[in-house]
Residue frames as a rotation matrix with the C-alpha (Angstrom) as fourth column:
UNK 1
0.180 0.441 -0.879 21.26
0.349 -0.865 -0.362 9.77
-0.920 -0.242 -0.309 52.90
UNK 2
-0.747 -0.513 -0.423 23.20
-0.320 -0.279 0.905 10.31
-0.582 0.812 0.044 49.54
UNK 3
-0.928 0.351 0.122 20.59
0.267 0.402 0.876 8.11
0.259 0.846 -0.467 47.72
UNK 4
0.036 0.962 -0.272 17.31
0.854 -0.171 -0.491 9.13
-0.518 -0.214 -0.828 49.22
UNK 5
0.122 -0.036 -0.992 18.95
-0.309 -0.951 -0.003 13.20
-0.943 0.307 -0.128 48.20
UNK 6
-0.764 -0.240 -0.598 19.59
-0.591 -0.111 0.799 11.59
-0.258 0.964 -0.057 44.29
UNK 7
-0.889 0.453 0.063 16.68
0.432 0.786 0.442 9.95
0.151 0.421 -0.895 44.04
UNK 8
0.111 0.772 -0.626 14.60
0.822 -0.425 -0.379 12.98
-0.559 -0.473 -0.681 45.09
UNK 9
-0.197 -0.664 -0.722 16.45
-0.029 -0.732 0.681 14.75
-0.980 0.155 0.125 43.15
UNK 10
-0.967 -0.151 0.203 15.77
0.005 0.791 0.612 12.70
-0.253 0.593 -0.765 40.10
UNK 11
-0.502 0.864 0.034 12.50
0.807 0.482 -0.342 12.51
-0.312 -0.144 -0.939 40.87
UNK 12
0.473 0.583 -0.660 12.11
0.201 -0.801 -0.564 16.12
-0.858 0.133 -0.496 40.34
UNK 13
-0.855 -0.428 -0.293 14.13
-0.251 -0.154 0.956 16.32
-0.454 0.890 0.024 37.34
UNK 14
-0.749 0.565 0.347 11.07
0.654 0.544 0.526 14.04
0.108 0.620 -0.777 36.11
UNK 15
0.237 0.867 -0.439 8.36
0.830 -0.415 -0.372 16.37
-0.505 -0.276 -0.818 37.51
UNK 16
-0.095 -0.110 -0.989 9.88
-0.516 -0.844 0.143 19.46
-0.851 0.524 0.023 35.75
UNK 17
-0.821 -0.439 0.364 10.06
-0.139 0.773 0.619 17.20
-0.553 0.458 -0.696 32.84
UNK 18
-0.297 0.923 0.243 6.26
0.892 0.359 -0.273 15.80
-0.340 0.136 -0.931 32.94
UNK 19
0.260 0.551 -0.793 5.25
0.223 -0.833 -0.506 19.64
-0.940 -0.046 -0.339 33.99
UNK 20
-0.398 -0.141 -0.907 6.84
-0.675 -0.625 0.393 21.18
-0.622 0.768 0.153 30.57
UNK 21
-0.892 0.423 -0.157 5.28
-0.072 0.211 0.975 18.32
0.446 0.881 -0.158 28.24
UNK 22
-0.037 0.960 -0.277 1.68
0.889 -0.095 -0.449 18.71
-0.457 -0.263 -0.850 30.04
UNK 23
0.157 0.312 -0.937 2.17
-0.047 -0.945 -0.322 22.61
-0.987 0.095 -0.133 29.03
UNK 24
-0.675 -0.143 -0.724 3.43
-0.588 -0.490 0.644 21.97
-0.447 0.860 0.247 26.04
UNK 25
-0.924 0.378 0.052 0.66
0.355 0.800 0.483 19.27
0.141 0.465 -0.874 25.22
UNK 26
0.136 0.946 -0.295 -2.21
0.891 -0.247 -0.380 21.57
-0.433 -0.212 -0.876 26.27
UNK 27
0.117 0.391 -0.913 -1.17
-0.210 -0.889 -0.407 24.02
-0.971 0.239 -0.022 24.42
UNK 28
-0.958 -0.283 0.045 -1.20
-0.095 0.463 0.881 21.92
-0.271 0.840 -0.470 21.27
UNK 29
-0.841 0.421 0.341 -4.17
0.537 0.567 0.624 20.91
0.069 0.708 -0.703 21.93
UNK 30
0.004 0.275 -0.961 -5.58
0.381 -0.889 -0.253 24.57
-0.924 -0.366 -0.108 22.89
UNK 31
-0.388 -0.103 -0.916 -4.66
-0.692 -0.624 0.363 25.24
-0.609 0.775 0.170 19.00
UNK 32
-0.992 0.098 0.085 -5.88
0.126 0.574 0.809 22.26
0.030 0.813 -0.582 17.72
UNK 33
-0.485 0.873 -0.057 -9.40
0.868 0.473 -0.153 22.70
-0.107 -0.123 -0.987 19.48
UNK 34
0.172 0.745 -0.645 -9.58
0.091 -0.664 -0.742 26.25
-0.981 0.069 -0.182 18.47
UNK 35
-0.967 -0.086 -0.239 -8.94
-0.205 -0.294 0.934 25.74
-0.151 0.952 0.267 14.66
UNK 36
0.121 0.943 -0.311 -12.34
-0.933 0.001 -0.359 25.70
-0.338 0.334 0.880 12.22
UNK 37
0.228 0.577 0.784 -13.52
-0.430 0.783 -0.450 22.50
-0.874 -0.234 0.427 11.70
UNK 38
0.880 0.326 0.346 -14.51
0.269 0.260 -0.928 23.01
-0.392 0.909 0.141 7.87
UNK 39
0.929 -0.254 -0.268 -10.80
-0.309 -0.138 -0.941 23.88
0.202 0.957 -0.207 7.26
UNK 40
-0.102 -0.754 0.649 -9.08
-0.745 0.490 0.452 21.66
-0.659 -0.437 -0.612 9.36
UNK 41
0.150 0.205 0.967 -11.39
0.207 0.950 -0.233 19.21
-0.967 0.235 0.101 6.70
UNK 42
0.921 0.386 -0.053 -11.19
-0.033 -0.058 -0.998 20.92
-0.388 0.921 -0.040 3.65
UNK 43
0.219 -0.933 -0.286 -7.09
-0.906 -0.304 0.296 21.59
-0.363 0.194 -0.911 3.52
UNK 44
-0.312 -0.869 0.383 -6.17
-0.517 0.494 0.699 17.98
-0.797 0.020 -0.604 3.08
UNK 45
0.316 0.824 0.470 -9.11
0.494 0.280 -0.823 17.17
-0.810 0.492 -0.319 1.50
UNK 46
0.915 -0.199 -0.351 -8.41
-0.403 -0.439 -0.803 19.99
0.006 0.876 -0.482 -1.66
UNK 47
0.213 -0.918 0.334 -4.76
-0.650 0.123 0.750 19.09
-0.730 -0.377 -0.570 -0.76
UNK 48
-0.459 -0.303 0.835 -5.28
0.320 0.820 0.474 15.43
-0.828 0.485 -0.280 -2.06
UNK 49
0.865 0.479 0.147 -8.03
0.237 -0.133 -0.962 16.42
-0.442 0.868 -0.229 -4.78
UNK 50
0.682 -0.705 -0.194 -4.75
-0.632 -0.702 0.329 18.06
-0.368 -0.102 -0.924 -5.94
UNK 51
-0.324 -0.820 -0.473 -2.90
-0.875 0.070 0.478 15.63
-0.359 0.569 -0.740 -6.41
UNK 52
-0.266 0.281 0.922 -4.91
0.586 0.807 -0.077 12.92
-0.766 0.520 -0.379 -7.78
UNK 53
0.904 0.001 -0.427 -5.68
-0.314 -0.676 -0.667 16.08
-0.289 0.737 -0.611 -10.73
UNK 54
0.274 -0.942 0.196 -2.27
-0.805 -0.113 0.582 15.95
-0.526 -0.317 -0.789 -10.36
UNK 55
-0.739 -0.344 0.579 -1.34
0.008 0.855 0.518 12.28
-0.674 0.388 -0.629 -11.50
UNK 56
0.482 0.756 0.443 -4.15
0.496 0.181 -0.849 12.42
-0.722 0.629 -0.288 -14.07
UNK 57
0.905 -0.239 -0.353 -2.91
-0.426 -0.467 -0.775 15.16
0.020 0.851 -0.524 -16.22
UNK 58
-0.307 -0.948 0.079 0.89
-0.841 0.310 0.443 13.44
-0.445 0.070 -0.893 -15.57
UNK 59
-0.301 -0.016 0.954 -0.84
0.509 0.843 0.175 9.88
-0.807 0.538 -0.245 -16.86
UNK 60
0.619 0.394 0.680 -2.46
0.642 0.244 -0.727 11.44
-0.452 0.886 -0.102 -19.99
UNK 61
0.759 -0.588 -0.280 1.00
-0.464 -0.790 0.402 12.93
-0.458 -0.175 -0.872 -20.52
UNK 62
-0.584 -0.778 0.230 2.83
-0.578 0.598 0.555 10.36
-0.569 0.191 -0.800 -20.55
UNK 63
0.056 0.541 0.839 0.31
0.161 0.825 -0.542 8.79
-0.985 0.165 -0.041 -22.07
UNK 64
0.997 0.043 -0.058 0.04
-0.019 -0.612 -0.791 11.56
-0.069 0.790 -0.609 -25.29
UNK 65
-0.073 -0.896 -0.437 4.43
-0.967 -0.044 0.251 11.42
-0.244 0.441 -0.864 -24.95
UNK 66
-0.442 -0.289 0.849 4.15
0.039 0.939 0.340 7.26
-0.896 0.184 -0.404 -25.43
UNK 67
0.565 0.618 0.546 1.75
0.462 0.311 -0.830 7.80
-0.683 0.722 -0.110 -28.63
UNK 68
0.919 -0.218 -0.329 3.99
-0.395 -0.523 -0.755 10.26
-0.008 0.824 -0.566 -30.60
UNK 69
-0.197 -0.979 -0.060 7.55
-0.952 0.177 0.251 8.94
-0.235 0.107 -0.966 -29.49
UNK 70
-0.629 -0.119 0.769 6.14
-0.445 0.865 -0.231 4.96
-0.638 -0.487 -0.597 -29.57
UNK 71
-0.892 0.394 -0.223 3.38
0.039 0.557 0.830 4.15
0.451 0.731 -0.512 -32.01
UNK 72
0.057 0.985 0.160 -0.07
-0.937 -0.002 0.348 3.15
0.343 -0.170 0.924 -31.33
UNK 73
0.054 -0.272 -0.961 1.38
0.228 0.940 -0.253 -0.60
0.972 -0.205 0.113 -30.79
UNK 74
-0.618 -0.673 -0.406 3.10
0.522 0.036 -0.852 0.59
0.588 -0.739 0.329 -27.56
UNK 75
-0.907 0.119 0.405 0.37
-0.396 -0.570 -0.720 2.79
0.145 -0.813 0.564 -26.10
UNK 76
0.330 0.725 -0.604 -1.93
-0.502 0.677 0.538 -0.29
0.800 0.126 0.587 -26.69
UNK 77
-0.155 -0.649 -0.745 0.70
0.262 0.700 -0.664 -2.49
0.952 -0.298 0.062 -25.10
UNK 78
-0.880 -0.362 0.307 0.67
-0.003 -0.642 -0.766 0.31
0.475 -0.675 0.564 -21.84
UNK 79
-0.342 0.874 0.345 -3.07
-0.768 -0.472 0.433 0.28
0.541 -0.117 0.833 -21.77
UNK 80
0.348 -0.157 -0.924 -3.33
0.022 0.987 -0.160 -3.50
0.937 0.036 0.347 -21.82
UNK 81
-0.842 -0.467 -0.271 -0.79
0.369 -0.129 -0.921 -2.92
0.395 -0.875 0.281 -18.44
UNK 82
-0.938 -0.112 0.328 -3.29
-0.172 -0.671 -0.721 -1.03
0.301 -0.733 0.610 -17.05
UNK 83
0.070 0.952 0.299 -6.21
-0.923 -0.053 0.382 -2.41
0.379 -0.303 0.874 -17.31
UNK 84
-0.068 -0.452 -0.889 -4.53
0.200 0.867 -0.456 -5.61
0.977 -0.209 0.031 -15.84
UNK 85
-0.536 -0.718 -0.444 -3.64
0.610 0.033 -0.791 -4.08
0.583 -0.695 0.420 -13.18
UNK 86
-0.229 0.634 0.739 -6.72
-0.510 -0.725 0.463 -2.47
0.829 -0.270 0.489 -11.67
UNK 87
-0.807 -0.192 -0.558 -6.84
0.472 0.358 -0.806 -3.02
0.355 -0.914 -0.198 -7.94
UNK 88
0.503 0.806 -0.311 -9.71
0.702 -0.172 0.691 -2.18
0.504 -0.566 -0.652 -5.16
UNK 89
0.748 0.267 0.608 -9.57
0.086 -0.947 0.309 0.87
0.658 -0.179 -0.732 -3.02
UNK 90
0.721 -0.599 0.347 -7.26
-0.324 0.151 0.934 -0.69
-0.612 -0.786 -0.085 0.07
UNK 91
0.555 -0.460 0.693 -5.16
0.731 0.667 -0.143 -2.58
-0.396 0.586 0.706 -2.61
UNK 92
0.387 -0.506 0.771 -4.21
0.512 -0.578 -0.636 0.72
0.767 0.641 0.036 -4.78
UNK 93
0.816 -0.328 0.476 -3.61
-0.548 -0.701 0.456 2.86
0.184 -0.633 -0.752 -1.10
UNK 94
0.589 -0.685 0.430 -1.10
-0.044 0.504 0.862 0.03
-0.807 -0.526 0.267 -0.08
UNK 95
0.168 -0.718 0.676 0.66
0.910 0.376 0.173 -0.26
-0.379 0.586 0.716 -3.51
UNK 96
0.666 0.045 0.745 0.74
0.215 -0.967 -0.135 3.56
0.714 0.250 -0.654 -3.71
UNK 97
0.887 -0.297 0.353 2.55
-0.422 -0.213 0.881 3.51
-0.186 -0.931 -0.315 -0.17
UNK 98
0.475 -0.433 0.766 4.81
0.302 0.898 0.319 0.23
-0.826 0.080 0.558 -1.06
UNK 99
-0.213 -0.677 -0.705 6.03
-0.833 -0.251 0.494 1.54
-0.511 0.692 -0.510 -4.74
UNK 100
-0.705 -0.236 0.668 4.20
0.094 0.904 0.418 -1.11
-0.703 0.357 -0.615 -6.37
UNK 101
0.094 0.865 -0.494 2.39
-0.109 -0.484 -0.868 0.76
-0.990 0.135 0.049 -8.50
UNK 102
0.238 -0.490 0.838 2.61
0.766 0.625 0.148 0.47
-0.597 0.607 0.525 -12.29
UNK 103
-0.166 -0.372 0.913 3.44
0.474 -0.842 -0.257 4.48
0.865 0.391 0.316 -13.38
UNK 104
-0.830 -0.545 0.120 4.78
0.455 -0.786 -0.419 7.36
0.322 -0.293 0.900 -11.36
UNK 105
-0.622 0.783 0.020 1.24
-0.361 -0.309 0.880 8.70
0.695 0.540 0.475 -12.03
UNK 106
0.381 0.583 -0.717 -0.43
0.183 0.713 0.677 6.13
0.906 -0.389 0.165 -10.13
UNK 107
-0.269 -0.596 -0.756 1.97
0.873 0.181 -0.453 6.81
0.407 -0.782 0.472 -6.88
UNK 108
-0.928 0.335 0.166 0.42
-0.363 -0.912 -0.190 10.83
0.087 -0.237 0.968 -6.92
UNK 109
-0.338 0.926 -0.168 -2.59
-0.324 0.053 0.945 9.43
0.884 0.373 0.282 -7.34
UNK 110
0.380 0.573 -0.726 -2.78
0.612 0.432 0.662 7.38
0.693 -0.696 -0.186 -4.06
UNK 111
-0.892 -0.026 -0.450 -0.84
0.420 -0.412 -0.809 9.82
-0.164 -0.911 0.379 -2.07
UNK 112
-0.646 0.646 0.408 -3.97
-0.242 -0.679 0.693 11.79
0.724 0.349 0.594 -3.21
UNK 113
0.220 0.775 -0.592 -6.20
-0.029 0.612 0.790 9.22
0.975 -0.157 0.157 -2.08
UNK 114
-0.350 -0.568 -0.745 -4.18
0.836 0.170 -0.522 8.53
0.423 -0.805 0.415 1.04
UNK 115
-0.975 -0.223 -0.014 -4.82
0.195 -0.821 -0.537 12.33
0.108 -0.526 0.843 2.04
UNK 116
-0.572 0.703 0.423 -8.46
-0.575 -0.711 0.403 12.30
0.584 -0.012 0.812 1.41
UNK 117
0.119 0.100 -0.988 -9.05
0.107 0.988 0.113 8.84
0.987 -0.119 0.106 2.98
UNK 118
0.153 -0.394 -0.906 -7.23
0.879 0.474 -0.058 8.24
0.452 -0.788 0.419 5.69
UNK 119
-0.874 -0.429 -0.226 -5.63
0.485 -0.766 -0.422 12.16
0.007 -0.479 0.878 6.67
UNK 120
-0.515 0.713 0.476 -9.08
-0.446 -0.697 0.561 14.06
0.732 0.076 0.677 6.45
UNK 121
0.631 0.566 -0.530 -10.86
0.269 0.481 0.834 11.55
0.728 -0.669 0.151 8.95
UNK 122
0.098 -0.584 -0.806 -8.00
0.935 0.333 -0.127 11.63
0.342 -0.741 0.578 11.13
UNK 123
-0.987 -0.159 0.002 -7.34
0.139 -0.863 -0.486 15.51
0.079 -0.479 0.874 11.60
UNK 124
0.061 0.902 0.427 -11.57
-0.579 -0.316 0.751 16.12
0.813 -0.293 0.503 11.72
UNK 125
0.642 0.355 -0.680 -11.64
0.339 0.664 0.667 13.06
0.688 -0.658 0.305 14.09
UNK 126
-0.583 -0.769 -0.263 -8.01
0.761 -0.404 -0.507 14.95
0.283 -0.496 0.821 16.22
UNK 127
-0.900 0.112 0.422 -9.90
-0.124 -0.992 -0.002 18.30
0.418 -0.054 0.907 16.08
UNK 128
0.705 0.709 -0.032 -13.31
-0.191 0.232 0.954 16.81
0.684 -0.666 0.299 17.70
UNK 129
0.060 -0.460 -0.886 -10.88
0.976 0.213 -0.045 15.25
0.209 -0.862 0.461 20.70
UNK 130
-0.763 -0.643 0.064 -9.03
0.473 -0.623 -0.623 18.01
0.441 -0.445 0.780 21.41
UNK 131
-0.352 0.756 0.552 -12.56
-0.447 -0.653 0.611 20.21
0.822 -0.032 0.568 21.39
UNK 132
0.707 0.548 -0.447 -13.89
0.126 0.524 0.842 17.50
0.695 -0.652 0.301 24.15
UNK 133
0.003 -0.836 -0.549 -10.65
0.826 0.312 -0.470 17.80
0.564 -0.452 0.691 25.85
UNK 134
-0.826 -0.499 0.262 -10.56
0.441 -0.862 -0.251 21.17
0.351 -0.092 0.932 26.28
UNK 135
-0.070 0.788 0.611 -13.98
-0.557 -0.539 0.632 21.39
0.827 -0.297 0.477 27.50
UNK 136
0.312 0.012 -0.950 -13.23
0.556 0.809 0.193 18.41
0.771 -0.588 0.245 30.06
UNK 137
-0.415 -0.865 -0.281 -9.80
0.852 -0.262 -0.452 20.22
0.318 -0.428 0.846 31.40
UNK 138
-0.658 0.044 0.751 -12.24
-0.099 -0.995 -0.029 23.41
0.746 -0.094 0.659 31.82
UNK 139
0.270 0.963 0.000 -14.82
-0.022 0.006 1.000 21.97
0.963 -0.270 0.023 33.18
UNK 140
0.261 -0.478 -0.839 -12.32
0.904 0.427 0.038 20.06
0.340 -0.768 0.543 35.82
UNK 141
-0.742 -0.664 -0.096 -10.48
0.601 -0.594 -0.534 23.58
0.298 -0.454 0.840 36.78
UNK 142
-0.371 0.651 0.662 -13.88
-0.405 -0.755 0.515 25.16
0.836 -0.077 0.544 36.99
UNK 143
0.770 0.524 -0.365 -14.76
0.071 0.497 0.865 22.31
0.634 -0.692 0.345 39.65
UNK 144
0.265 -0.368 -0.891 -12.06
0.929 0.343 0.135 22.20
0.256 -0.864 0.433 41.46
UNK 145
-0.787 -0.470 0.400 -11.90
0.305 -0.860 -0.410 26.42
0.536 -0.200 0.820 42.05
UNK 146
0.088 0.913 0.399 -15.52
-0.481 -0.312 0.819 25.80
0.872 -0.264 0.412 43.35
UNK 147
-0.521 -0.176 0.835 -14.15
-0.795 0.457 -0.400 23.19
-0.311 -0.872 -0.378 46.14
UNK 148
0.802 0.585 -0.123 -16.84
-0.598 0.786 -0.160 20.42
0.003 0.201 0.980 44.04
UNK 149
-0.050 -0.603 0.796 -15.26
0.159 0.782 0.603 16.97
-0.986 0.157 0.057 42.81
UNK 150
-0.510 -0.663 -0.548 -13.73
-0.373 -0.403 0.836 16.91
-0.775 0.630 -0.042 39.92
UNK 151
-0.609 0.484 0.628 -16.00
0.607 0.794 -0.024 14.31
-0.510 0.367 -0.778 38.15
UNK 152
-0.364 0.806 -0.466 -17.63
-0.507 -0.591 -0.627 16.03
-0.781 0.008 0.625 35.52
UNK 153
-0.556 0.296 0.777 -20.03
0.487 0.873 0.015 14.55
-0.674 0.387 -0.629 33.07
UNK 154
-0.986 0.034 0.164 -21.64
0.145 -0.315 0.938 15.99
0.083 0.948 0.306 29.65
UNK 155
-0.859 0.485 -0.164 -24.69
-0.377 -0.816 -0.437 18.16
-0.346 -0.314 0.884 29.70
């Protein structure tokens, strides 16, 4: 009798448990599916633009401190490095990520890239779900306060 009363017990610990991260997971995604669209895309989007600007004006910094403290020899020498070292689109996001970049510069640059890339798809593509979600989870509570089946299917 002890173990049937802790193991029911238990069991509801988990159901209070589930019940507070269902509420707190619909209402995440209650705020995610009522932000705007165009500035759920444009924030990370300007975000990175930002900082690839960003690492530009830091490379022709450092580029304008290597010519006055170094010579023309040495900001040949630097160029030379860089145009070695010129990589494809997936290539420069992974060595931007890794720390195998070849200036500081470069490393703003792909988080840049990284944010428009990869984080702008992903929160536009988060903010559609949620929006389908939240019209599912209505549809479903609207069916089942009529007495229908829950099964609902897109207009």
């Amino acid at each position: 009798m002890s173990r049937q009363f802790t193991r029911n017990l238990s069991s509801s610990r988990s159901f209070r448990f589930a019940a507070a991260f269902d509420r707190l997971f619909l209402g995440l995604l209650d705020v995610l599916a009522s932000l705007n669209l165009l500035s759920v895309v444009l924030f990370p989007a300007g975000l990175g633009a930002l900082f690839v600007i960003g690492g530009c004006v830091y490379e022709q910094s450092a580029q304008i401190h290597m010519l006055h403290s170094g010579g023309v020899a040495v900001l040949d020498t630097y160029l030379a490095l860089v145009q070695s070292h010129q990589l494809s689109l997936g290539e420069f996001l992974v060595a931007s990520v890794t720390g195998h970049c070849y200036s500081v510069s470069a490393v703003w640059q792909g988080i840049g890239f990284w944010l428009v890339f990869v984080v702008t798809p992903l929160c536009m593509v988060f903010t559609v779900l949620a929006r389908i979600e939240v019209r599912f989870a209505g549809r479903r509570a609207a069916a089942m306060v009529d007495g229908r089946r829950a099964e609902v299917v897109f207009p």
